[in-house]
C-alpha positions, -999 to +999 in steps of 0.1 A: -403+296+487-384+292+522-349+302+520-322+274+512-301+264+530-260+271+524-232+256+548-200+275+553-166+263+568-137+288+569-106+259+570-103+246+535-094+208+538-103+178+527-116+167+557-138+196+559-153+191+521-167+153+533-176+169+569-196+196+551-210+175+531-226+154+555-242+183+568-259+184+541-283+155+550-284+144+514-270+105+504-261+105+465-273+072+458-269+048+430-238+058+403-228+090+415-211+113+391-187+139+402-184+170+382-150+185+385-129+208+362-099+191+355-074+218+345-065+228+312-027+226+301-007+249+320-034+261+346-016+266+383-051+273+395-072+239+394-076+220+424-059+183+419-070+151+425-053+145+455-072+174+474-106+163+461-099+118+471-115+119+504-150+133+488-149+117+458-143+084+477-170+088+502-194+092+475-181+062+458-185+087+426-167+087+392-148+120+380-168+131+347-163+156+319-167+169+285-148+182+260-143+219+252-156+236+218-122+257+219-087+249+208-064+236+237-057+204+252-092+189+264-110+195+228-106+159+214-113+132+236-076+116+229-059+148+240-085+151+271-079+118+283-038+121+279-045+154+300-064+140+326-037+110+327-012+135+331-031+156+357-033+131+380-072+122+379-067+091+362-044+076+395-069+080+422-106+075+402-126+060+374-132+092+351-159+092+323-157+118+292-192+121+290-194+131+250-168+108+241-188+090+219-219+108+212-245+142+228-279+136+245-306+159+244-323+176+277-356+192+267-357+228+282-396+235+276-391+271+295-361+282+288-356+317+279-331+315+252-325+279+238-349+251+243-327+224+242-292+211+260-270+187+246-249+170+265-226+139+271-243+107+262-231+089+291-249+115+315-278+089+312-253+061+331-255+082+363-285+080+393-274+113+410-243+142+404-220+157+429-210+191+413-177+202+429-173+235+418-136+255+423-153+292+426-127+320+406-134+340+383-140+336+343-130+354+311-164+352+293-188+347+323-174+369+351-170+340+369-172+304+376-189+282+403-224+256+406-242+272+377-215+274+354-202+236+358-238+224+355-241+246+320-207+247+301-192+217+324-221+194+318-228+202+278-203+184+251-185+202+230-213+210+206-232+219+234-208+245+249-211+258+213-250+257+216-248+278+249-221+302+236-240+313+205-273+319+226-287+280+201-272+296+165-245+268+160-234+234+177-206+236+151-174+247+174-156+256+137-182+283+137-189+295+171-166+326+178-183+342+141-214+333+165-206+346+200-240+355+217-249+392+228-236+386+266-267+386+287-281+363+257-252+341+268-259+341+305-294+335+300-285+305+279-260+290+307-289+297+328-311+276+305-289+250+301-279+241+340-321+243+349-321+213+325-296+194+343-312+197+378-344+186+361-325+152+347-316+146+386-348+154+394-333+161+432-302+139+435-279+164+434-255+181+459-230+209+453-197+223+468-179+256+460-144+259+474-132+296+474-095+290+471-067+300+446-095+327+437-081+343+403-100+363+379-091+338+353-107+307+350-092+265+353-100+268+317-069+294+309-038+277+303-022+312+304-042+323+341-036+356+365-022+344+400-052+343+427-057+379+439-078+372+466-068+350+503-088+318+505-124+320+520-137+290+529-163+257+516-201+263+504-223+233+504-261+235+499-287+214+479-291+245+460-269+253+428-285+292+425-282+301+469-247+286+468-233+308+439-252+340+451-239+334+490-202+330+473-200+359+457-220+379+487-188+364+504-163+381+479-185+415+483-183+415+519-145+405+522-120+434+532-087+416+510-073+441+490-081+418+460-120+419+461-120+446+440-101+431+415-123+400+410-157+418+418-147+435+383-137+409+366-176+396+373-191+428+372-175+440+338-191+405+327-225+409+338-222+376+360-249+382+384-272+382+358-267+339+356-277+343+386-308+363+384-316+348+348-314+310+368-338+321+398-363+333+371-366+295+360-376+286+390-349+260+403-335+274+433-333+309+451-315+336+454-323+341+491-307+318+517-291+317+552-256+312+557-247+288+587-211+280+595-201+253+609 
C-alpha cells in the first residue's frame, strides 16, 4: 500500500480548514454530512460553530450527531437538541440527531471484537461524510480525533454502549457493570469506525484541528485547561494516517505540555486504536506529511 497522503497547515483559521480542504482533491457530493462534536454542557474546549461556518458551508453539509449512552446533557434527544440550540449550532446549519428516532445496523464481517455497528438511522439519508475531528485528549480512550468520531461519534446511544462493553450490552442502564477490558475496547472502536468508511465506500474526507489541546475530552463538562500551544490543521482521505501523523506531531513537539498529554494517551493505550484500525485494512499507518 503506497503511503497516504496527510496535509498540514500551521495557522489555524477558518480559511485555512476550506483551503486545506481543497487540497485535498476530493468533492463530497450529494447530502454531505458533517461530523462534529458539539460540546457537552460546560465544556470550554469544543470548537463553536462560528469557527467551523466557512467549511461546513462550502460543503453545503449538515451538522450530525448522536446521543451519548452516559448521563449529561446530550443523552436524550430533547436535551441534545436544547444543547445544541444553546451552543450555537442550530443558528448557522441544518443539524440532524442521527438516532433520534431509531439505530441502523452496519455489518462488520472482520471485525476483531464485535461484528456489528449500530448507529443513527438517519446515517442512511447521507451520500458522503465530512468528519471534522477537534484532536485533545480523552478520559477512556487516551485521546480523541478521526477514528474516534467515526466509532463513538457515529454510533447511537446503544451503540456507544455496544462499543464500550467490547458487544456485551446496547443497554446504557447497564454499561459501566460492563466496561470492556481496555484494549478489548479500542479494538472495538476500531471495529466500529472500519464499518463506517465501508458505508461511504470512499466519500469521505477528514480534518483534525490541534487546538485547545487538553487531556480531557469535548465530552467532559468538567475539562483540564489545554496544556499544550496550538499546532496546526491535518486533512487527508485517510482516517488511520491522519490520527497517527497528529499524534507523531504531539511526540515531536518541544511545549512543555507534550508530556502531559502523551500520558494521558499513553496511560490509555491509545495507539493501539490505531494499530488495531490498520490491521482491518482501511487505511495506513504510514504516510507523508506535506505542509502547505
Amino acid at each position: 500500500m503506497p503511503k497516504s497522503t496527510v496535509y498540514f497547515i500551521k495557522d489555524i483559521t477558518p480559511e485555512n480548514v476550506v483551503k486545506i480542504y481543497e487540497k485535498l482533491g476530493k468533492e463530497l457530493t450529494g447530502k454531505v454530512a458533517v461530523k462534529v462534536h458539539s460540546g457537552e454542557k460546560g465544556n470550554q474546549n469544543y470548537l463553536h460553530p462560528e469557527f467551523m461556518r466557512s467549511i461546513v458551508e462550502h460543503v453545503h453539509g449538515t451538522i450530525v450527531e448522536c446521543n451519548t449512552a452516559y448521563e449529561g446533557a446530550r443523552n436524550t434527544t430533547e436535551k441534545h437538541q436544547q444543547l445544541i440550540k444553546d451552543h450555537g449550532w442550530t443558528d448557522y446549519f441544518p443539524v440532524d440527531i442521527m438516532d433520534a428516532e431509531a439505530d441502523t445496523t452496519l455489518e462488520i464481517p472482520n471485525g476483531k471484537i464485535i461484528k456489528q455497528n449500530f448507529v443513527g438511522q438517519n446515517l442512511n439519508n447521507y451520500d458522503s461524510m465530512l468528519v471534522l475531528s477537534h484532536f485533545k485528549g480523552h478520559p477512556m480512550g487516551g485521546y480523541g480525533g478521526a477514528l474516534k468520531q467515526l466509532s463513538i461519534g457515529v454510533a447511537s446511544s446503544a451503540g456507544k454502549a455496544w462499543i464500550h462493553s467490547a458487544g456485551k450490552t446496547k443497554d446504557q442502564n447497564e454499561l459501566w457493570s460492563n466496561v470492556a477490558e481496555q484494549d478489548q475496547f479500542l479494538e472495538a472502536m476500531a471495529d466500529a469506525a472500519s464499518s463506517v468508511v465501508a458505508h461511504f465506500n470512499g466519500n469521505m474526507a477528514f480534518i483534525n484541528i490541534m487546538c485547545n489541546m487538553s487531556v480531557d475530552c469535548d465530552c467532559c463538562a468538567v475539562a483540564e485547561d489545554p496544556c499544550m500551544k496550538d499546532i496546526g490543521i491535518l486533512a487527508s482521505l485517510d482516517p488511520i494516517a491522519i490520527d497517527r501523523a497528529c499524534i507523531d506531531l504531539v511526540k515531536n513537539s518541544d511545549d512543555p505540555g507534550r508530556d502531559h498529554l502523551l500520558e494521558r494517551i499513553t496511560s490509555r493505550h491509545g495507539e493501539h486504536t490505531i494499530e488495531a484500525a490498520a490491521t482491518l485494512g482501511f487505511g495506513s499507518t504510514d504516510y507523508e506529511l506535506i505542509e502547505l
